[in-house]
N, CA, C and O atoms as a DFTB+ gen file, in Angstrom:
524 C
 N C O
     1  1     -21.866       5.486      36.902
     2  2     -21.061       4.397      36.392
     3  2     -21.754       3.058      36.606
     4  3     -21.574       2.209      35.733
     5  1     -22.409       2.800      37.495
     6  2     -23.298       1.792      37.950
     7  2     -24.432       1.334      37.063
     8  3     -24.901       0.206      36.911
     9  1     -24.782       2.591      36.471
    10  2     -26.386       2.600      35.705
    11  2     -25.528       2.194      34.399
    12  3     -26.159       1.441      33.657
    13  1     -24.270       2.514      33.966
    14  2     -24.100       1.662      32.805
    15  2     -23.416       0.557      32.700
    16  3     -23.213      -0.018      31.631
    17  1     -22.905       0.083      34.099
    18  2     -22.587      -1.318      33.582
    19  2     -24.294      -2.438      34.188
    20  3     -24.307      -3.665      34.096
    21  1     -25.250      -1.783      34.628
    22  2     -26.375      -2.343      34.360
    23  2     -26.869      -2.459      32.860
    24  3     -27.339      -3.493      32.385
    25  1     -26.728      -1.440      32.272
    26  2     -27.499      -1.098      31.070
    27  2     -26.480      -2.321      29.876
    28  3     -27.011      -3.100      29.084
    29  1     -25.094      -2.165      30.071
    30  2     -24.206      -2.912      29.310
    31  2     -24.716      -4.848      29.641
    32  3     -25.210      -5.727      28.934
    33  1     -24.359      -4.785      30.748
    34  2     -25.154      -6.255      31.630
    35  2     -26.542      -7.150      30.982
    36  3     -26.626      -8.215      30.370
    37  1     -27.845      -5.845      31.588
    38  2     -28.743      -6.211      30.456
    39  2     -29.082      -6.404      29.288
    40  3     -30.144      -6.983      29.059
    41  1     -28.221      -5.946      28.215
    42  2     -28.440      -5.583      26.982
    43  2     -27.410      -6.864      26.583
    44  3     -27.586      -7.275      25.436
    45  1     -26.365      -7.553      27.358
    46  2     -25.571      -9.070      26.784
    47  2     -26.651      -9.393      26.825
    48  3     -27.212      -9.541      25.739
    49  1     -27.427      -9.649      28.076
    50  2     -27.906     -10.526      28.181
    51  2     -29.450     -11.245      27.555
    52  3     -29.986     -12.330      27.779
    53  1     -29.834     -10.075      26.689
    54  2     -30.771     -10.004      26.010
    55  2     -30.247     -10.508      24.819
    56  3     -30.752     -11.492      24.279
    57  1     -29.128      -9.830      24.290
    58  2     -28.553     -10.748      23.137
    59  2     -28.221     -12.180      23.740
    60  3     -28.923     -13.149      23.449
    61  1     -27.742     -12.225      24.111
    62  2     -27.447     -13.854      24.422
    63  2     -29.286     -14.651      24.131
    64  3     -29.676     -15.284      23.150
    65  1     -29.943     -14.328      25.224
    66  2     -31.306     -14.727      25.298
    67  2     -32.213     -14.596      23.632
    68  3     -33.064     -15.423      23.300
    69  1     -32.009     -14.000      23.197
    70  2     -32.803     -13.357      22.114
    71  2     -31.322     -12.941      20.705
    72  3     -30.870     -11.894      20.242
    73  1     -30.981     -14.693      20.447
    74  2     -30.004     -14.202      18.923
    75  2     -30.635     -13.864      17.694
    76  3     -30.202     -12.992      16.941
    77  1     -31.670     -14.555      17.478
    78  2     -32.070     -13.880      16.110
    79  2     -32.753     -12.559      16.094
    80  3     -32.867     -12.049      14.979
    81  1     -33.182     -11.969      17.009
    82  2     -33.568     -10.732      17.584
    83  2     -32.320     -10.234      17.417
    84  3     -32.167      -9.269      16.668
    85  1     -31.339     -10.754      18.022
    86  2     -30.388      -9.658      18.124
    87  2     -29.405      -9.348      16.512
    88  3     -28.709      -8.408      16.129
    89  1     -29.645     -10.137      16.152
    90  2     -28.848     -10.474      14.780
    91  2     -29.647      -9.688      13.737
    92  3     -29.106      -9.262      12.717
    93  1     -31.464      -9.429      14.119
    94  2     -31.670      -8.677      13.113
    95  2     -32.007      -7.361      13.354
    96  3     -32.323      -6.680      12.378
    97  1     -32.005      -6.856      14.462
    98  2     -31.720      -5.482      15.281
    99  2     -30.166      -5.398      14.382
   100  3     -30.241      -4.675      13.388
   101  1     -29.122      -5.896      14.567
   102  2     -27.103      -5.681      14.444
   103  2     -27.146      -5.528      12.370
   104  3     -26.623      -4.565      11.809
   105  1     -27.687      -6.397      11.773
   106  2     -28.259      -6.329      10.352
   107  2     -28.875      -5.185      10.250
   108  3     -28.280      -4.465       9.448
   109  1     -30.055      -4.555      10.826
   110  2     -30.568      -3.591      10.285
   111  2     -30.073      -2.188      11.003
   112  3     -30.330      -1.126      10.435
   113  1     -29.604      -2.193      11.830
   114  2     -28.460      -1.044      12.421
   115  2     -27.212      -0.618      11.391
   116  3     -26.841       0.506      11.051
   117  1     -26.664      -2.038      10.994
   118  2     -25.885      -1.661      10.042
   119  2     -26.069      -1.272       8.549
   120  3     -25.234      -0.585       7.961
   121  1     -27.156      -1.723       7.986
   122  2     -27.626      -1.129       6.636
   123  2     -28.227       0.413       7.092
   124  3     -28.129       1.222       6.169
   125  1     -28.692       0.837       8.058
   126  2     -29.247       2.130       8.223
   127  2     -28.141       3.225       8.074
   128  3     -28.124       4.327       7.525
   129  1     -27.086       2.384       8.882
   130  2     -25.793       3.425       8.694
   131  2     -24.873       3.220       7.442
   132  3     -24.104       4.113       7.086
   133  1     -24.963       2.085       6.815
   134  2     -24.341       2.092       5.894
   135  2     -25.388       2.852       4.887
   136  3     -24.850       3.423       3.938
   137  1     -26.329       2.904       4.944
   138  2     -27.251       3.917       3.542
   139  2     -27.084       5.274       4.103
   140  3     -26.889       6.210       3.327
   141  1     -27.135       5.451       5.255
   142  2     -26.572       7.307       6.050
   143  2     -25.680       7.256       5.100
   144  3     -25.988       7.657       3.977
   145  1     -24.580       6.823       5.328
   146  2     -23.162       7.371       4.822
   147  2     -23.301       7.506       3.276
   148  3     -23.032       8.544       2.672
   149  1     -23.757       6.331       2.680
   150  2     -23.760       6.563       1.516
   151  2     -24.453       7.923       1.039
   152  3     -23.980       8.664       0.177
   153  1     -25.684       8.140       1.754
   154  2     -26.267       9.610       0.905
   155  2     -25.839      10.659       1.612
   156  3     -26.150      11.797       1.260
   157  1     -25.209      10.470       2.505
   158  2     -24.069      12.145       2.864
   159  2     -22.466      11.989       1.652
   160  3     -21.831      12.845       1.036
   161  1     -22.348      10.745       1.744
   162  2     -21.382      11.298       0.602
   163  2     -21.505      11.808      -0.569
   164  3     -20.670      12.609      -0.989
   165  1     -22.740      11.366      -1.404
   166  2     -23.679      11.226      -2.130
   167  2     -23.507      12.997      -2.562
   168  3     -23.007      13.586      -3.521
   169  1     -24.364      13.526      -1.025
   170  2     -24.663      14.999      -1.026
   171  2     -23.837      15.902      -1.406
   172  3     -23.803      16.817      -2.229
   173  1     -22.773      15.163      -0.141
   174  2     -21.283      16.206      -0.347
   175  2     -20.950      15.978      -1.736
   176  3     -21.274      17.072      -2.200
   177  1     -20.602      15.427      -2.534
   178  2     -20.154      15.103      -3.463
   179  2     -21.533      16.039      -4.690
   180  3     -21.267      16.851      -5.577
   181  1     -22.161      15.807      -4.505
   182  2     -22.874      16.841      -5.384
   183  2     -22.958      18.389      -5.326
   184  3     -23.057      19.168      -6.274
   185  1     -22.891      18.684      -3.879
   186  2     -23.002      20.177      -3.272
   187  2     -21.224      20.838      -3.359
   188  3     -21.007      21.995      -2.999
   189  1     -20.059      19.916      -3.882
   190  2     -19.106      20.523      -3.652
   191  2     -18.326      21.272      -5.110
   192  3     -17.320      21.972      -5.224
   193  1     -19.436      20.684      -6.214
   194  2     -18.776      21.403      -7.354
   195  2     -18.570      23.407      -7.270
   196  3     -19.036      24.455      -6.822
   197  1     -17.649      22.867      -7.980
   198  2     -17.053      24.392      -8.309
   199  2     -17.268      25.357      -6.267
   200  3     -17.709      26.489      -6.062
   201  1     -16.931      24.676      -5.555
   202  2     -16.890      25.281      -4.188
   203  2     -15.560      26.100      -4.097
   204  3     -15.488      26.978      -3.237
   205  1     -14.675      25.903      -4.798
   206  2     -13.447      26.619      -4.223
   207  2     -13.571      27.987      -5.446
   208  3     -12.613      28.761      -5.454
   209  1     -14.523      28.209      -6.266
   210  2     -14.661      29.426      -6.785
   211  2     -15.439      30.219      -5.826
   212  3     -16.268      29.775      -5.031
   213  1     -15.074      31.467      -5.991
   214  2     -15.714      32.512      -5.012
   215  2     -17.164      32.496      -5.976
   216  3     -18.243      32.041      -5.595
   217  1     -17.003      32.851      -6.745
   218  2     -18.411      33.093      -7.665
   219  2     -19.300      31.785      -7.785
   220  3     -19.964      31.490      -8.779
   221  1     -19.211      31.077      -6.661
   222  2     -19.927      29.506      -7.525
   223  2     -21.391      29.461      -7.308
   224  3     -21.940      28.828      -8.209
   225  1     -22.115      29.871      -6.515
   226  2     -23.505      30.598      -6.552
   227  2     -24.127      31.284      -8.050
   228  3     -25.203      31.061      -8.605
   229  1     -23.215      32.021      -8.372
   230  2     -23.462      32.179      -9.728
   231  2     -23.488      31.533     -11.402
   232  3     -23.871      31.792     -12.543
   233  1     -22.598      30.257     -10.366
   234  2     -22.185      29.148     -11.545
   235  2     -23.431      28.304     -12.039
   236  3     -23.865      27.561     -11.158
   237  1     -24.342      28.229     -13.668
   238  2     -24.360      27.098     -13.794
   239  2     -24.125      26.079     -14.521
   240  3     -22.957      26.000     -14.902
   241  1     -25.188      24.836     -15.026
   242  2     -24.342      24.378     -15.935
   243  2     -25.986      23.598     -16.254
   244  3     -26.958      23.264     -15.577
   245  1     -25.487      23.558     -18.013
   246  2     -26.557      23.170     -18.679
   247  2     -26.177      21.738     -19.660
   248  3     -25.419      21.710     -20.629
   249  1     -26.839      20.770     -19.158
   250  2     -26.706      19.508     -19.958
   251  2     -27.288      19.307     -20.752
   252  3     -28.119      20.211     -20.833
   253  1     -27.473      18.304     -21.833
   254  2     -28.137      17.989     -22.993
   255  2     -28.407      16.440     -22.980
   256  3     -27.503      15.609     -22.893
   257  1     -29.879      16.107     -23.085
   258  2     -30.378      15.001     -22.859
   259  2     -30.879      14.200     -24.405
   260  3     -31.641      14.493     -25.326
   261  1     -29.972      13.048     -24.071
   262  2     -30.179      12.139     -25.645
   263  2     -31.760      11.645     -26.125
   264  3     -32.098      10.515     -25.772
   265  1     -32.357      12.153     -26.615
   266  2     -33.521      11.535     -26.653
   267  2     -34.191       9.636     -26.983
   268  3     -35.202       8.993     -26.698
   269  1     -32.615       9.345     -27.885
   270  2     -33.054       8.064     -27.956
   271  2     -32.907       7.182     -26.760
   272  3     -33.758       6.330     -26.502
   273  1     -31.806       7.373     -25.998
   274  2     -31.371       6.243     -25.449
   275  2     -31.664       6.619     -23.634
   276  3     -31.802       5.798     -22.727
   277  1     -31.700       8.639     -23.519
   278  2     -32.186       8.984     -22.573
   279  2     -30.636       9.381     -21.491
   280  3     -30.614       9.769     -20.322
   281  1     -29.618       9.131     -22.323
   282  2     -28.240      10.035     -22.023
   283  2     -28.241      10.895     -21.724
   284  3     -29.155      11.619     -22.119
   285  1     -27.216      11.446     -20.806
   286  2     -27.095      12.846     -20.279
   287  2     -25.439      13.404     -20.720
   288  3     -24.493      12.728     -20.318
   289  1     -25.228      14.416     -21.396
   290  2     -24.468      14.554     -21.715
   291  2     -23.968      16.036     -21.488
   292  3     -24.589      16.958     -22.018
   293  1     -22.516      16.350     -20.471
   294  2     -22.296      17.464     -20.411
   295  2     -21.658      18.314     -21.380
   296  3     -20.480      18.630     -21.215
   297  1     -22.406      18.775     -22.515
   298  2     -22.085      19.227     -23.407
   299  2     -23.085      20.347     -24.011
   300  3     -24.125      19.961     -23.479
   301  1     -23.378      21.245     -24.615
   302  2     -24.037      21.983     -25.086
   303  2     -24.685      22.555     -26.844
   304  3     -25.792      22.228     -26.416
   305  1     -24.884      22.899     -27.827
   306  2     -24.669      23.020     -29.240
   307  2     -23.967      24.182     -28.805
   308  3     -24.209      24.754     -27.742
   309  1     -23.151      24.511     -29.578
   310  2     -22.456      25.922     -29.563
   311  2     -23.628      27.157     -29.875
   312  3     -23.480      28.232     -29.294
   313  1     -24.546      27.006     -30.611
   314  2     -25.410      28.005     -30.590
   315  2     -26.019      28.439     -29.937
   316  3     -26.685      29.417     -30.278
   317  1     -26.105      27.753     -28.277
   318  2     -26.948      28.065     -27.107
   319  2     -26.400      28.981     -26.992
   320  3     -26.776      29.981     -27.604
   321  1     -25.427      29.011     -26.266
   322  2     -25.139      30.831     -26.045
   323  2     -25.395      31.878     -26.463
   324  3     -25.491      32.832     -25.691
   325  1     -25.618      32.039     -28.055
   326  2     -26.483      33.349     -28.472
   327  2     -27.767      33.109     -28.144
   328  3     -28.240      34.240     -28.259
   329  1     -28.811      32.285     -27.756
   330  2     -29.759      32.244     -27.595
   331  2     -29.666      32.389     -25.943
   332  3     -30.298      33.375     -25.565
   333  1     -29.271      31.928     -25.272
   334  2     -29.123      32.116     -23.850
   335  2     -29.132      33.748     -23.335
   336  3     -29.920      34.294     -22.563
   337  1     -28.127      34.231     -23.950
   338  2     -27.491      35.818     -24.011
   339  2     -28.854      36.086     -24.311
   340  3     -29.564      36.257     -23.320
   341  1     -29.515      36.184     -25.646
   342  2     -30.476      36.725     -25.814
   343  2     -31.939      36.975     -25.128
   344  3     -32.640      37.982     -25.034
   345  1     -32.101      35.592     -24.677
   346  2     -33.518      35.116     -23.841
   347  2     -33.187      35.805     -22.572
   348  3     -33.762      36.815     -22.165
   349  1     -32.223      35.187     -21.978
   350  2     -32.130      35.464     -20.475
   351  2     -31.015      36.709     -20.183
   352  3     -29.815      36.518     -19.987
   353  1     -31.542      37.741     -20.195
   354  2     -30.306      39.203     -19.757
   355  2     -29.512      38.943     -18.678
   356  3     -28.340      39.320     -18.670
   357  1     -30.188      38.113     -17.407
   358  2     -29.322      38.109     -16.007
   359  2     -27.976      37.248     -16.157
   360  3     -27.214      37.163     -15.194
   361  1     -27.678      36.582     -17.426
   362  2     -26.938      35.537     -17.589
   363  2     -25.538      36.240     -18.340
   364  3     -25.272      36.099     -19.534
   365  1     -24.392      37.335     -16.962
   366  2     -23.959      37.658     -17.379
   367  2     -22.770      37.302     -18.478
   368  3     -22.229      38.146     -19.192
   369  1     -22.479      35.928     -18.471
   370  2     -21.380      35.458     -19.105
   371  2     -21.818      34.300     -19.572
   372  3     -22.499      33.512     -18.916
   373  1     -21.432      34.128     -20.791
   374  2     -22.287      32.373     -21.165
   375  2     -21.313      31.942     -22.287
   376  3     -21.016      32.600     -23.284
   377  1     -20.846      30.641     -21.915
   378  2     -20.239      29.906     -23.104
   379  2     -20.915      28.433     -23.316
   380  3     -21.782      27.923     -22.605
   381  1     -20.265      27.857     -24.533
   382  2     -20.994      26.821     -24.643
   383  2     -19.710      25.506     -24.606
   384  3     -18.539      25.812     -24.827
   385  1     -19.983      24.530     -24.401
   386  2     -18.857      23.462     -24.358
   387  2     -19.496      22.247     -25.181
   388  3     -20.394      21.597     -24.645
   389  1     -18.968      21.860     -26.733
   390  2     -19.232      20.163     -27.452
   391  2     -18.244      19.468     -26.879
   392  3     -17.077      19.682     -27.207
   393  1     -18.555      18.593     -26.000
   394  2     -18.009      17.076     -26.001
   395  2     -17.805      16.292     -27.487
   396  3     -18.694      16.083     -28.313
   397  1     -16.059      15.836     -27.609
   398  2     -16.166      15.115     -29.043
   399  2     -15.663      14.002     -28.342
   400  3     -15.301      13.940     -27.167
   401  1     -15.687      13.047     -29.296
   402  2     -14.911      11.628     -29.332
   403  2     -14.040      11.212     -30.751
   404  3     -14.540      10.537     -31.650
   405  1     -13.510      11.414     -30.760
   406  2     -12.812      11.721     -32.287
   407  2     -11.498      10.821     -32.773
   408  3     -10.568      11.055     -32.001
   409  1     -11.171       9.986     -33.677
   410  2     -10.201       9.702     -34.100
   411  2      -8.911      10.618     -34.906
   412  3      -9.123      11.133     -36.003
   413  1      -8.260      10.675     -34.566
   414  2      -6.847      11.281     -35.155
   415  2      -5.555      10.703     -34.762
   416  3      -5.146      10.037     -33.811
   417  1      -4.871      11.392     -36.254
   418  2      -3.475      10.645     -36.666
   419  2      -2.747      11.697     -36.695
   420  3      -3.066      12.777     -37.190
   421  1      -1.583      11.381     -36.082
   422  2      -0.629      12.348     -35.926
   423  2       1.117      11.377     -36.029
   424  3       1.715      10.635     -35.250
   425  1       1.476      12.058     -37.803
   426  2       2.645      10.913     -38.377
   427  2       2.288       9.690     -38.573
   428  3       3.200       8.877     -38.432
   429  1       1.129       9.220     -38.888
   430  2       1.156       7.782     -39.228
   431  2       0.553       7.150     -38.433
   432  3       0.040       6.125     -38.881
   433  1       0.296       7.515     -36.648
   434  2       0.330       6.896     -35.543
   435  2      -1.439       7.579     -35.177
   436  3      -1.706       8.762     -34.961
   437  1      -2.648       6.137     -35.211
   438  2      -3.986       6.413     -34.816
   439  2      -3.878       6.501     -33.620
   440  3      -3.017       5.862     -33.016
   441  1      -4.975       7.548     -32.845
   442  2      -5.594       7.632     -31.418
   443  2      -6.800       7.224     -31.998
   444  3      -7.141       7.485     -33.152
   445  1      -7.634       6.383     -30.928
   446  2      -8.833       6.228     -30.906
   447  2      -9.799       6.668     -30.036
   448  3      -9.338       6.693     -28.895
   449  1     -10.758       6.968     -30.080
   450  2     -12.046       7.470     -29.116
   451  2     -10.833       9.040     -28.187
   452  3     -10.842       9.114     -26.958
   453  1     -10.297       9.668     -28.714
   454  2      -9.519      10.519     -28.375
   455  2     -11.028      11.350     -27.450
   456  3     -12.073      11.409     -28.098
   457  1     -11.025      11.733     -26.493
   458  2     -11.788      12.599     -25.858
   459  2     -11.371      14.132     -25.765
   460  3     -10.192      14.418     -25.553
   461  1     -12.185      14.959     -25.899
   462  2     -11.614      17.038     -26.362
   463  2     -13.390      17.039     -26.002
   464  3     -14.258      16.236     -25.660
   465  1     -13.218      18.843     -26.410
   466  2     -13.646      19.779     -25.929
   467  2     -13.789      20.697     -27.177
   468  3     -12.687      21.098     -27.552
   469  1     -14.848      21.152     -27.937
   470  2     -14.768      22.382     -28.425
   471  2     -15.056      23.349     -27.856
   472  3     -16.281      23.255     -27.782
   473  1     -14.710      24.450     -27.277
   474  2     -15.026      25.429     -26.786
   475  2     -15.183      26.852     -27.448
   476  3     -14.777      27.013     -28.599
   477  1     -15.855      28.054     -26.636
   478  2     -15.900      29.416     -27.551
   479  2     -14.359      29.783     -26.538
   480  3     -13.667      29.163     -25.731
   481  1     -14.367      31.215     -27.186
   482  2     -13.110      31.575     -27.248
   483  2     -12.970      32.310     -25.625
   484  3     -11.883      32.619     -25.136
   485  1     -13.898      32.446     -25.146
   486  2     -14.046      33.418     -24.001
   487  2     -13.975      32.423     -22.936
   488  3     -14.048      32.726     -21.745
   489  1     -13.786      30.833     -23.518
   490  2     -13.818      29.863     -21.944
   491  2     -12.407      30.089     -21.395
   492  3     -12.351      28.973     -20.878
   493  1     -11.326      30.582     -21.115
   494  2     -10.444      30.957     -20.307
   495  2     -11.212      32.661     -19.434
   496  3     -10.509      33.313     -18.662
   497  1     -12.042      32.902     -19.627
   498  2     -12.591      33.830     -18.629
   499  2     -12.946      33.456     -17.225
   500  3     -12.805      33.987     -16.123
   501  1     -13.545      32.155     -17.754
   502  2     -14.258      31.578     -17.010
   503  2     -13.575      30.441     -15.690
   504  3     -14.071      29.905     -14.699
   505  1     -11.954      30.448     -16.436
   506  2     -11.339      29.715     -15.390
   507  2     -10.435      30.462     -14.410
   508  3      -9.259      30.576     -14.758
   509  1     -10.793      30.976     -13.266
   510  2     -10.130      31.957     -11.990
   511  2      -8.907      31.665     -11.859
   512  3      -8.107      32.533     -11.511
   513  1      -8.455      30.170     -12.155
   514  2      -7.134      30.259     -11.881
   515  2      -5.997      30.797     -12.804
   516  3      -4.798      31.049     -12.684
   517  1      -7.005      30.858     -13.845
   518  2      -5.642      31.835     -15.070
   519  2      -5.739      32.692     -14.771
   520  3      -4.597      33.097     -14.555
   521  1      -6.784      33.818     -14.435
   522  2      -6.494      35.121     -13.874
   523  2      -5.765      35.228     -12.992
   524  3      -5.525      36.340     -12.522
């Protein structure tokens, strides 16, 4: 108990003696931990998709990259999947998902930039909780 209220003792008193020392030791202590945290959340947040499926090891997922502008878009052509199926045998189940953005009227009344999903017919296989 002694050795740390020495250690507590010395260490005021170095801050006191030494503020801009100490101010940029307390500055760069705190950006170190504030960038920790940020890339563990970072991680977790990437490593936790599809975690509460038992099968999620087996899960993946294929994006489509805009060539003009260099977009990433989670969406697929619907024709990948016969080509997927075909190329790759280990790929026991494969669907494909178009991202739309679409206007529609329903009675008179516009939606705009309406956001959907085209999907194949087999994507309720793929969701565990309907089974």
């Amino acid at each position: 108990m002694i050795s740390i209220n020495y250690f507590i003792r010395t260490n005021l008193r170095n801050l006191i003696y030494n503020k801009k020392f100490a101010f940029i030791n307390i500055i760069g202590l705190s950006i170190g931990v504030t960038v920790s945290l940020l890339i563990l959340l970072y991680v977790n947040y990437e490593t936790s998709f599809d975690s509460f499926n038992p099968k999620a090891k087996n899960i993946y997922r294929v994006i489509t990259e805009n060539k003009q502008d260099g977009s990433l878009h989670p969406s697929t052509p619907l024709a990948l999947s016969d080509v997927l199926k075909k190329d790759y045998p280990e790929a026991n189940k494969v669907i494909s998902m178009l991202s739309t953005w679409d206007v529609v009227k329903v009675n008179r009344e516009r939606f705009d930039n309406l956001r959907g999903a085209i999907v194949e017919k087999t994507f309720s296989n793929f969701l565990i909780f309907l089974s």
